[in-house]
C-alpha positions as CSV (number, residue, x, y, z in Angstrom):
1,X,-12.6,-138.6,132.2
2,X,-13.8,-141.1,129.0
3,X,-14.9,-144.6,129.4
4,X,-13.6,-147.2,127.9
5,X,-15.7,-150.3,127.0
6,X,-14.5,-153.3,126.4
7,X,-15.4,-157.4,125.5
8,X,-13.0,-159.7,126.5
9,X,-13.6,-163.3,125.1
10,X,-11.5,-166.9,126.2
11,X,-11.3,-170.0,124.5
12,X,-10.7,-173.7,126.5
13,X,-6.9,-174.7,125.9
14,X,-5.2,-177.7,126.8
15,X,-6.0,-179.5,129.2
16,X,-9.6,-177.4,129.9
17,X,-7.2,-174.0,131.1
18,X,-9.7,-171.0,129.7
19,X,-7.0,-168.8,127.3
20,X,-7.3,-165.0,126.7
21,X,-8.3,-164.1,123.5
22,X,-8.0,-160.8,121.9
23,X,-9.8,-158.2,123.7
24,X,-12.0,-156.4,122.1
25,X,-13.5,-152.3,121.8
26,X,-16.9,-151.7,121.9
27,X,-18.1,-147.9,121.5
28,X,-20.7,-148.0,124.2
29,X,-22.7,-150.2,127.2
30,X,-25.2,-152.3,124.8
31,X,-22.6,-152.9,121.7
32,X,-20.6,-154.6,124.4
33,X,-23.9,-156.4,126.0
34,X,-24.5,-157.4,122.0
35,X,-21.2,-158.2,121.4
36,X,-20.7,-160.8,124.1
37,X,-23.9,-162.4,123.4
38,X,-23.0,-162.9,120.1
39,X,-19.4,-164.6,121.2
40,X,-20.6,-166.7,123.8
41,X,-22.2,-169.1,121.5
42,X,-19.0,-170.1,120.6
43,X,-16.7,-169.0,123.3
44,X,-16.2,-170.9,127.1
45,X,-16.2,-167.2,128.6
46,X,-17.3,-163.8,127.4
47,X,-16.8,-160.7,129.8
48,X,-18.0,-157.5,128.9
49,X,-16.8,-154.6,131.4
50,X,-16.4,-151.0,131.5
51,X,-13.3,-148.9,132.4
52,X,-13.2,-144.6,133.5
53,X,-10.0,-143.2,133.3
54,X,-7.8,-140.2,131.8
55,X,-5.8,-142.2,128.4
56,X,-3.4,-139.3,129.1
57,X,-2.5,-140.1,132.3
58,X,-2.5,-143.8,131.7
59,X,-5.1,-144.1,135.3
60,X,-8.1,-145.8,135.2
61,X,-10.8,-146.9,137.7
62,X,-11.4,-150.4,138.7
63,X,-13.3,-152.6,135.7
64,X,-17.2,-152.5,136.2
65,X,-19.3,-155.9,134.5
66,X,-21.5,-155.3,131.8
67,X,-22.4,-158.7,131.4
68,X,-21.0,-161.9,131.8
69,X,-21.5,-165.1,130.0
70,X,-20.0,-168.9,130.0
71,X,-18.4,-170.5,133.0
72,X,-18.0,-167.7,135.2
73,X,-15.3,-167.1,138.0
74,X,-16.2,-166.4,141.3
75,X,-14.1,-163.0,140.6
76,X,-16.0,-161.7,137.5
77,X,-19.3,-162.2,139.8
78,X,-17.6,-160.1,142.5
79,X,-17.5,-157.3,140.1
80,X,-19.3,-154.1,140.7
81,X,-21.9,-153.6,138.2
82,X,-22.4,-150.5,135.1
């Protein structure tokens, strides 16, 4: 099993609708914390989470938060926490 860490950053579109930026990999649990700090100065939401799985196999476990930053949605506080 390998973890995968990732920051995932969105910007306010039209009419105030958050929009999915490109996501982005981070090699490890505090580069992602760092890297979503950095973002949400500028960004309406930043979402750092973690992900186990097998790449071969293509299954992975359910996301884990990192940290979360911005105007958060009541799902990305429901997330089980790294």
């Amino acid at each position: 099993m390998s973890a995968m860490f990732v920051v995932q950053s969105f910007s306010t579109g039209k009419r105030g609708q958050l929009q999915a930026d490109s996501p982005i990999q981070a090699q490890n649990t505090s580069h992602a914390r760092s890297m979503a700090q950095r973002l949400a100065v500028r960004k309406a939401l930043v979402v750092a989470f973690m992900r186990e799985g097998d790449p071969k196999t293509g299954e992975w476990d359910d996301a884990k938060l990192i940290d979360a930053f911005g105007e958060i949605p009541d799902e990305v506080r429901e997330m089980d926490r790294v």
